[in-house]
Each structure stands twice: as C-alpha cells, then as structure tokens.
C-alpha positions as CSV (number, residue, x, y, z in Angstrom):
1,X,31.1,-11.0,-11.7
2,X,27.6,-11.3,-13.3
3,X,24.4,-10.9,-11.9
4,X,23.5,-14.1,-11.1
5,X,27.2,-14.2,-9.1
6,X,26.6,-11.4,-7.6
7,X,23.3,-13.0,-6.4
8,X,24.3,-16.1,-5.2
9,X,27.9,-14.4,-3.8
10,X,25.5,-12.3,-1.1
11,X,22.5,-14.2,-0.9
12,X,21.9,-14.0,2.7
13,X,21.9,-11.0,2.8
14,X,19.9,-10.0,-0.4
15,X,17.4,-12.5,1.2
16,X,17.0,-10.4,4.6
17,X,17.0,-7.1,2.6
18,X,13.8,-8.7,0.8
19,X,11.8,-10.1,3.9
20,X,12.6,-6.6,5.8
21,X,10.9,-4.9,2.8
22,X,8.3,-7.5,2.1
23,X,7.5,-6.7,5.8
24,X,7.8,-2.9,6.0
25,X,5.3,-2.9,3.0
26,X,2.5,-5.5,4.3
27,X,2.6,-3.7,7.9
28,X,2.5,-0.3,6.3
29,X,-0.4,-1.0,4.0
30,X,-2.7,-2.5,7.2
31,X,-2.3,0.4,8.8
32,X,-3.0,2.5,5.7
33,X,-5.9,0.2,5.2
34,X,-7.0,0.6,8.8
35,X,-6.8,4.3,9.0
36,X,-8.1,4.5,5.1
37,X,-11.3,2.0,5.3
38,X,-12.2,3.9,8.7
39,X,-11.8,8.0,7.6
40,X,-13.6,6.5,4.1
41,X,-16.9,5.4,6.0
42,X,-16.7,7.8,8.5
43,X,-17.3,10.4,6.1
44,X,-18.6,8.7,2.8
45,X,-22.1,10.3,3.4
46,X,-21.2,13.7,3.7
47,X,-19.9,15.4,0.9
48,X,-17.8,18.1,2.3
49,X,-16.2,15.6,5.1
50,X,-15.3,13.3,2.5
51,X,-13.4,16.2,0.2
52,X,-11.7,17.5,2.6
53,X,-10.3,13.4,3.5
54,X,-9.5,13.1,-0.2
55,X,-7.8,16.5,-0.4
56,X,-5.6,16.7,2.3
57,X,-4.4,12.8,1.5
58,X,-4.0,13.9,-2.6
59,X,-1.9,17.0,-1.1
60,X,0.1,14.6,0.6
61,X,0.8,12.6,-2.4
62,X,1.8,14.7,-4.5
63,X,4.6,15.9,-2.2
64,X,8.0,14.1,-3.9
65,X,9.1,11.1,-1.6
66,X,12.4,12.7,-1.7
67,X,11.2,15.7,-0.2
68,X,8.4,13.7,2.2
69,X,11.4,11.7,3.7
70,X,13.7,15.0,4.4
71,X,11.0,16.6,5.6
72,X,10.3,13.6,8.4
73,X,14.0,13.1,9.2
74,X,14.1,16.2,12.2
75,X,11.0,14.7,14.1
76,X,11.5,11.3,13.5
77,X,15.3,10.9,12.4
78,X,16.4,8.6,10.6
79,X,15.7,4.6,10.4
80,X,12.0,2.8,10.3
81,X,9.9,5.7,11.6
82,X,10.3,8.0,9.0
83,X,9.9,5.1,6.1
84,X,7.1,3.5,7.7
85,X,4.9,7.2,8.2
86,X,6.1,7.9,4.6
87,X,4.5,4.7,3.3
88,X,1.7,5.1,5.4
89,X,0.8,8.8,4.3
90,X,1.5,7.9,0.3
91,X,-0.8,4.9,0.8
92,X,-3.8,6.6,2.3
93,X,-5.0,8.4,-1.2
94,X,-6.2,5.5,-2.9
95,X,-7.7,3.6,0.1
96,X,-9.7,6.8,1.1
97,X,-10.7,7.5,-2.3
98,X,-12.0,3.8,-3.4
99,X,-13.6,3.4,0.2
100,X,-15.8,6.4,-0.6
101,X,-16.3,5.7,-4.2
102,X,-17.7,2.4,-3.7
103,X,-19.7,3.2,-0.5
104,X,-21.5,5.8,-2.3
105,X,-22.0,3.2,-5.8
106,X,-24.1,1.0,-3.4
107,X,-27.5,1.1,-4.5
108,X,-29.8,2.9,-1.9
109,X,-32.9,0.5,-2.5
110,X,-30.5,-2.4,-0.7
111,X,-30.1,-0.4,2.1
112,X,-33.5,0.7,2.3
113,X,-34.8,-2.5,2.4
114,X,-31.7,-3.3,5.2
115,X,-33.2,-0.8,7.2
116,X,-36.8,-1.9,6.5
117,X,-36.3,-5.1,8.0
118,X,-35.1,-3.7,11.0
119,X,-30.9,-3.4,10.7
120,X,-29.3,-0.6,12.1
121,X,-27.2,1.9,10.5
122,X,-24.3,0.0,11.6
123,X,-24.8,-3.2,10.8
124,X,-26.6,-2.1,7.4
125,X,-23.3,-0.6,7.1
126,X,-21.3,-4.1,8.2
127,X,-23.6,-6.2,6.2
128,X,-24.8,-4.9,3.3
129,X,-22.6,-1.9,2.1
130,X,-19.2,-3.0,3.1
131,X,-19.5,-6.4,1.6
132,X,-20.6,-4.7,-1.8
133,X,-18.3,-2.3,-2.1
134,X,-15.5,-4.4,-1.1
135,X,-13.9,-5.4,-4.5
136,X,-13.5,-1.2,-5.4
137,X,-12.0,-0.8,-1.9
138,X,-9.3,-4.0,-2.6
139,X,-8.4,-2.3,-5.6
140,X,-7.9,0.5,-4.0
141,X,-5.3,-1.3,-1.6
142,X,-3.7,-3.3,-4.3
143,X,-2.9,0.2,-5.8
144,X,-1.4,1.4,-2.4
145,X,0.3,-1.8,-2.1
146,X,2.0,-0.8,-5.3
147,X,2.9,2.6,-4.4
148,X,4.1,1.9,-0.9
149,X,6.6,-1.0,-3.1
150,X,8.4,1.4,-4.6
151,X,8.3,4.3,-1.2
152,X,9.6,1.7,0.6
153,X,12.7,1.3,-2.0
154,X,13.4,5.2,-1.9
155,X,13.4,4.6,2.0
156,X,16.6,3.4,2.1
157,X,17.6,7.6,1.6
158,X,16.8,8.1,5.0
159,X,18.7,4.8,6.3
160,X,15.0,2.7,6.2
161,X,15.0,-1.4,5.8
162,X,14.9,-2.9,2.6
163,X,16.1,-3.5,-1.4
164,X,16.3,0.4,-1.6
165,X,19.9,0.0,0.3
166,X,20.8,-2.1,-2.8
167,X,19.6,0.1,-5.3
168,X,20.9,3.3,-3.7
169,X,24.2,1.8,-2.9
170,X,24.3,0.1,-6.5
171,X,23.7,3.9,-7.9
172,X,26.1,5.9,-5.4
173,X,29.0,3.4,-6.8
174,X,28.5,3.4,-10.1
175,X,31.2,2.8,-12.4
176,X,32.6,0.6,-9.5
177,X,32.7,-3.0,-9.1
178,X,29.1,-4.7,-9.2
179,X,27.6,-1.2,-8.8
180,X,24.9,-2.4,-11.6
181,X,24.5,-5.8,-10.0
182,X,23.3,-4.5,-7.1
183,X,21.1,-1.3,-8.4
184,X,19.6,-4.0,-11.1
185,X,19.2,-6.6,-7.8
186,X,17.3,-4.2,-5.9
187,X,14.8,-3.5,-8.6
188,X,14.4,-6.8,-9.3
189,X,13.4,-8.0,-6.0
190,X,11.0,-5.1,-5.8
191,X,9.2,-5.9,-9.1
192,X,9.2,-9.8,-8.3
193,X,7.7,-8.5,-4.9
194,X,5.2,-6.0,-6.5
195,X,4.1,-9.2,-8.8
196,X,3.7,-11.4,-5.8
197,X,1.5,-9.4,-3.7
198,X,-0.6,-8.7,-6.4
199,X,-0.9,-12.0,-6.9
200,X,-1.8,-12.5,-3.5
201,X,-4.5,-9.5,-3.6
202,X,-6.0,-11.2,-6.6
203,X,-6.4,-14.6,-5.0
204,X,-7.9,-12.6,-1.8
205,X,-10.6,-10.6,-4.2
206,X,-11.6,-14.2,-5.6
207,X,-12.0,-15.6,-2.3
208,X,-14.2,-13.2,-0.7
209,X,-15.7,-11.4,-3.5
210,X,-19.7,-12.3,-4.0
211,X,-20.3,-14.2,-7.1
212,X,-16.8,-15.2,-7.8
213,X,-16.3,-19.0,-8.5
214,X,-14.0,-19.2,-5.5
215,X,-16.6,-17.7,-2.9
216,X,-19.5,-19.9,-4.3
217,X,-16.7,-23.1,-3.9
C-alpha cells in the first residue's frame, strides 16, 4: 500500500486526527496569547519585572518536550491536560518576549503627546502603543503557533489528540506494514497545517496592521 492508499484507506480518521490538532493548537495559542500579551504589558516598563517574565518562560523552554510531558503526567495524567499546559508553557516565550520588545520600540514622543491631550495611561496604552506595536507581537504568535505545531505532535507520548498518534505509532511499528505511511502522514498533515495557519496569520497582520494596503482598503 502506498501513501496515498494508505490515505484514502483511513481517511476519516486521518481527517479527525487533523481537526483535533488543528484545534488543540488554535485554543492553546489564545491562551498563550492571553496570558503572554497580558504579563508582556503588565511589566514592559519595568525592567527587572519584565526579566524575570522572560527568564522564567526561556527556562521553561528549554526544558525538552519529552521531559516537560513526563514531568506533567503525575499531576495531570495522561490525555488533553498535560498537552494543552505543555503547549501553553512552550508558547509563552515568544509572545512575552515580542510583547515587551515592541512596547518598549514605541516612540515616547507619541505617547507624550497621548498623554498631553488628555488620554490616560490606559487608554494611551489601548490606543496608541498596542496598535503600534502590534505587527512585532503577531510575529511573536506566529512563532508560538509554530512551536506549539510541532508540541502538539510529540503530545501524542502522553496519550494527547492529534497527528502525533500517527507519527508515534508509524515510528513504534516500524519495519511493519504502513509503519512509514503513517509516520510520513502525520508529518505531513502537521507541515500542511503549520503552512496554513501561517497563512492565516499573514492575512490577519495585513488586515489590521496600519499602512498595509488591506487596512487602508
């Protein structure tokens, strides 16, 4: 049986296995952007707040997903809860990171003059800074989205949803019957997935970035 067989022999279910991970990742990375965006502002203007954020989520990262997931299997067992906190924690770097980088790029003069005309912190913050800063903090969540693609695929070692259960069944059968076909099906699916929300960030940056030809349409 060749690939596209294999395919088209198990399609319903290669079809589920792709909208649970499609799923797992687009609900992980709105948290991650939630929890990010808000721990990047909150402590953007203070230097040793902001540090501390950005170390403790590069610490995490740099923890093997391997090792993350065993570690999260005695509190959380096995399933969605430990894939989902695992995507969620790998994900945070990047958002936390760009949030403060492109707070702080803001130029000071345009929120002087936000204040000088009579805005408050807050909405200097919700009208002037965010807005300009957004495009370096989307690209800071298209890079989590990325990451949390491939998490979400290693998932499948601690029983979580997605194209990971092809892969890592295609890999603990191999020499068997379509053991390749399905360890070469799950990485497809992730890649065409990783290309597709990209995609989608991409049209999302043109439609609400400032300046862009799609925002002036």
């Amino acid at each position: 049986m060749n690939l596209w067989e294999y395919i088209e022999d198990r399609w319903d279910l290669i079809a589920f296995e792709t909208v649970q991970h499609a799923s797992m990742v687009a609900q992980c990375v709105l948290v991650a952007a939630l929890l990010g965006v808000f721990i990047g502002v909150a402590t953007y203007r203070r230097p040793r707040p902001s540090a501390l954020a950005t170390a403790v989520a590069g610490v995490l990262f740099t923890i093997p997903s391997l090792a993350m997931l065993g570690l999260l299997i005695p509190p959380l067992g096995l399933g969605v809860a430990p894939s989902v906190t695992a995507i969620v924690l790998y994900a945070l770097l990047p958002i936390i990171r760009n949030t403060v980088v492109g707070l702080r790029g803001v130029d000071p003069m345009l929120v002087d003059a936000a204040r000088g005309i009579g805005m408050s912190r807050r909405r200097s913050l919700a009208r002037v800074e965010l807005p300009l800063a957004w495009p370096v903090i989307l690209t800071g969540i298209r890079v989590a989205t990325q990451l949390a693609m491939g998490i979400a695929a290693v998932a499948a070692y601690v029983s979580g949803p997605g194209l990971g259960e092809q892969i890592f069944s295609g890999l603990a059968r191999l020499g068997g019957a379509n053991a390749v076909n399905a360890a070469l099906t799950g990485t497809i699916g992730v890649a065409i997935l990783a290309l597709l929300f990209d995609g989608c960030f991409v049209l999302l940056g043109r439609l609400t970035t400032p300046g862009t030809g799609a925002a002036r349409g």
